[in-house]
C-alpha positions as CSV (number, residue, x, y, z in Angstrom):
1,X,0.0,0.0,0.0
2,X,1.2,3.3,-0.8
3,X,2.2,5.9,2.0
4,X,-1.2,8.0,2.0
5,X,-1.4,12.2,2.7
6,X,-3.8,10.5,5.9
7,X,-0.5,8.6,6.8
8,X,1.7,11.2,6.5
9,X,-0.3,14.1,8.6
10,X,-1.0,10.9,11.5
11,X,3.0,10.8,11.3
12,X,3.3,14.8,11.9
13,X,0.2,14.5,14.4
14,X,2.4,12.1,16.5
15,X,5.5,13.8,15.8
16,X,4.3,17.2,17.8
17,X,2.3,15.4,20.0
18,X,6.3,14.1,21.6
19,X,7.1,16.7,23.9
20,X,3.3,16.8,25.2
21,X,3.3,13.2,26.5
22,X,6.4,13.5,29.0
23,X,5.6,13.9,32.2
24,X,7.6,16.6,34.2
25,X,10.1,14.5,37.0
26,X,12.4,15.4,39.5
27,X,16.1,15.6,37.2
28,X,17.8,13.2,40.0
29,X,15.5,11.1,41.9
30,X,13.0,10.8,39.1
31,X,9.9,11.8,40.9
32,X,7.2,13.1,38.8
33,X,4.6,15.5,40.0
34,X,3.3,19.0,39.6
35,X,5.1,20.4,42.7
36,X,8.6,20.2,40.5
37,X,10.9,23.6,41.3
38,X,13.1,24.3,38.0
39,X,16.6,25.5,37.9
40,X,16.8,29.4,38.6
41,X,19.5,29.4,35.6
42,X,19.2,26.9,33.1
43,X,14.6,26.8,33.7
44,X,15.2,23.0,32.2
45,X,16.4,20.8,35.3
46,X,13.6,20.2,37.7
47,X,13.3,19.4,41.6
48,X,11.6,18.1,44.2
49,X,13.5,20.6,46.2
50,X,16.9,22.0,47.7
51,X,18.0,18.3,48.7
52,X,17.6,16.9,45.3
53,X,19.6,20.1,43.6
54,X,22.3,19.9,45.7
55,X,22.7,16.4,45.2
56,X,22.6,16.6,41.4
57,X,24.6,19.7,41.2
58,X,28.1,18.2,40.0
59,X,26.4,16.7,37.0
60,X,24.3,19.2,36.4
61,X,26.5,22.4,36.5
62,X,27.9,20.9,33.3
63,X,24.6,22.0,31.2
64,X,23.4,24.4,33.6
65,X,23.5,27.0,30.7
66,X,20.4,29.4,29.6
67,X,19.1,28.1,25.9
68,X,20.6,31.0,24.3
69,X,23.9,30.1,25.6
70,X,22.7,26.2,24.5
71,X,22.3,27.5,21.0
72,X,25.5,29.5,20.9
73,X,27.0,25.9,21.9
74,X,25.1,23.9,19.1
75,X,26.0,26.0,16.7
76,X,30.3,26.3,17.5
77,X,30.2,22.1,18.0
78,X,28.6,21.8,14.7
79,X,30.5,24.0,12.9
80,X,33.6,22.3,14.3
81,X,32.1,19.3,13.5
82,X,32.5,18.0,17.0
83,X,29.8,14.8,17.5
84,X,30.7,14.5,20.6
85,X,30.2,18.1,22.2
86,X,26.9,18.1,20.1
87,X,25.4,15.4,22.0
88,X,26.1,17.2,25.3
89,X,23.1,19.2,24.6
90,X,20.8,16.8,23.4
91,X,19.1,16.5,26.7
92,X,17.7,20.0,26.1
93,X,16.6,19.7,22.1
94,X,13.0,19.0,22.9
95,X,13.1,22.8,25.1
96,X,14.8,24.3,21.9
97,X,12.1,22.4,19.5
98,X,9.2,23.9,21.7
99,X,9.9,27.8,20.3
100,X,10.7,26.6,17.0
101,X,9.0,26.6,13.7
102,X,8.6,23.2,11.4
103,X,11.2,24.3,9.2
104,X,13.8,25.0,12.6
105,X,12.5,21.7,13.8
106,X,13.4,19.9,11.4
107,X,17.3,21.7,11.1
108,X,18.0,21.0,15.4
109,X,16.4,17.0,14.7
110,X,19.1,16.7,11.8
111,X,22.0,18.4,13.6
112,X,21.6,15.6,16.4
113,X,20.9,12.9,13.9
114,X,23.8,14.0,12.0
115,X,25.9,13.6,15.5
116,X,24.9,9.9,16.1
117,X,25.1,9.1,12.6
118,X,29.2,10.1,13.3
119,X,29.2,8.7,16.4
120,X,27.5,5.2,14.9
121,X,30.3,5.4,12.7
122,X,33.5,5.7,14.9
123,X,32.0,3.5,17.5
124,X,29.8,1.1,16.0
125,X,27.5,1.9,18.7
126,X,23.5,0.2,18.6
127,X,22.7,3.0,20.8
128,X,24.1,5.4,18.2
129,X,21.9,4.0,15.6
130,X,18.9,3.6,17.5
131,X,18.8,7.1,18.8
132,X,19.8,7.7,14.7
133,X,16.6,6.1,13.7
134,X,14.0,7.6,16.5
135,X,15.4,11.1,15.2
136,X,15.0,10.5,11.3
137,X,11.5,9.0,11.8
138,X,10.3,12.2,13.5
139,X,12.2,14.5,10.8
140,X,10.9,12.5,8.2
141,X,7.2,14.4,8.3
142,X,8.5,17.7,8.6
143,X,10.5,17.1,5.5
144,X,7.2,16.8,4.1
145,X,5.3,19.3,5.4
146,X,8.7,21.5,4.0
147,X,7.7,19.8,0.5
148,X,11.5,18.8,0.5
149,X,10.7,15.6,-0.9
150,X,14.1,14.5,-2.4
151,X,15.8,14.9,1.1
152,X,12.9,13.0,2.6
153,X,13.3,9.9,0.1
154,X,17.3,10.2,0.7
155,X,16.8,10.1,4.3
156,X,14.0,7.4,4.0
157,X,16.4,5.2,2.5
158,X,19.4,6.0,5.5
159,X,16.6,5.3,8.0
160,X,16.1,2.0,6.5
161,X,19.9,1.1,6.3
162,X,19.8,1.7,10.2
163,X,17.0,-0.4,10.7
164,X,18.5,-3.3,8.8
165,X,21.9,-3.0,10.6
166,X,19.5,-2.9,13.8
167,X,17.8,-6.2,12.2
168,X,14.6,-4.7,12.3
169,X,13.9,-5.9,8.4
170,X,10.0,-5.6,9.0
171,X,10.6,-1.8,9.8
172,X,13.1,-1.3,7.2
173,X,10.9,-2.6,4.8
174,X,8.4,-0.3,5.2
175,X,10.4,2.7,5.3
176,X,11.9,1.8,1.8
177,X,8.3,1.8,0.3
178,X,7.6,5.1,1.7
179,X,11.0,6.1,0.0
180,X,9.5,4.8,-2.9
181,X,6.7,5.8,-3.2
182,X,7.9,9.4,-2.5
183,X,10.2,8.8,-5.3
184,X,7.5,7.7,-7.8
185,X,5.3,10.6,-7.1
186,X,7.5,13.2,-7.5
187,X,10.0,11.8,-10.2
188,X,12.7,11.5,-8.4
189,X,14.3,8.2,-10.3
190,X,17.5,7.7,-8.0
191,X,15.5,7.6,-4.7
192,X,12.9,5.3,-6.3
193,X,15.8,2.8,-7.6
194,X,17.9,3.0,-4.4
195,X,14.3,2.0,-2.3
196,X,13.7,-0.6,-4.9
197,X,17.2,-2.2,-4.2
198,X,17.0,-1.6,-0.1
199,X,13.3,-3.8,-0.9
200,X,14.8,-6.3,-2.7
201,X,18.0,-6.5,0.2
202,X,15.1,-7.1,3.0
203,X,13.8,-9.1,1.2
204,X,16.8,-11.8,0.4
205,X,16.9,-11.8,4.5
206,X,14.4,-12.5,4.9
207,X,14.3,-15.4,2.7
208,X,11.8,-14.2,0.3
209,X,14.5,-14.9,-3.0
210,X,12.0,-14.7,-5.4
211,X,10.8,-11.1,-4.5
212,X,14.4,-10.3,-3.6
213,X,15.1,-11.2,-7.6
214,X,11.7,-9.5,-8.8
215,X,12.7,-6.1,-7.3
């Protein structure tokens, strides 16, 4: 079945629906509740009071920044192409997402994909890739909605690529016939024949030769 405009605005639906679901909780014992304090510096870390901010002060102090000094951050480790420093502030992408148009959105989820993607690469890390593939799959409608639908096929098909490295084949599957089908309807041969061949990978193995051969 073809990847449907009803699909695609579910996908979006549930992409901004993310940051609404988390429940607030207490930043070192975990507590959740609505009588949460937040840091008087940073306003992301919360507590259940003095005790707990004390306690998580020597891990905290390390991020304890204001988001414009978080962007200022972002922006020199990208530039310097540092993966590592990136992912320091990925803890507070979901505050920066939260002022941020689709088309901003869509640039901080692809900086911090682009960091594990390089991390996944020099470590071989699973939790690299997975944390690769939960970002791409909530990019991947607001690529869409930016009617950039070349980079959405492209990053279809890398999504897919994690997933079968992650042996996920049922997943990757379907995320190559999305790429394909966003290929198809906007003529964009190379994505549609790179999908086709990611299909035709899944499907070898999983055992299905003949429609490994057919694709």
């Amino acid at each position: 079945a073809r990847w449907s405009a009803e699909d695609m605005a579910e996908d979006v639906a549930l992409a901004l629906q993310t940051l609404a679901l988390k429940a607030p909780s207490c930043s070192h014992c975990g507590k959740e509740g609505a009588e949460l304090k937040k840091c008087s510096v940073c306003q992301h870390a919360s507590y259940c009071g003095a005790a707990c901010q004390n306690a998580d002060w020597k891990k905290h102090k390390k991020t304890c920044v204001t988001l414009e000094e978080v962007w200022e951050r972002v922006d020199a480790a990208y530039a310097a192409k540092e993966w590592r420093d990136l992912l320091k502030w990925e803890g507070r992408m979901e505050e920066l997402m939260a002022r941020q148009s689709d088309a901003s959105c869509e640039s901080t989820l692809a900086v911090f994909s682009l960091a594990h993607r390089a991390g996944f690469r020099v470590t071989g890390s699973t939790d690299h890739a997975r944390s690769f593939v939960g970002l791409e799959e909530r990019r991947s409608p607001l690529l869409a909605n930016l009617q950039r639908f070349r980079d959405q096929g492209e990053a279809m098909c890398e999504l897919a690529d994690f997933l079968c490295f992650l042996e996920r084949q049922s997943e990757a599957s379907t995320w190559f016939q999305r790429a394909r089908d966003v290929g198809a309807a906007h003529g964009f041969f190379s994505v549609e024949s790179t999908a086709c061949t990611g299909l035709g990978a899944v499907a070898l193995n999983e055992g299905r030769h003949e429609e490994g051969v057919a694709l």
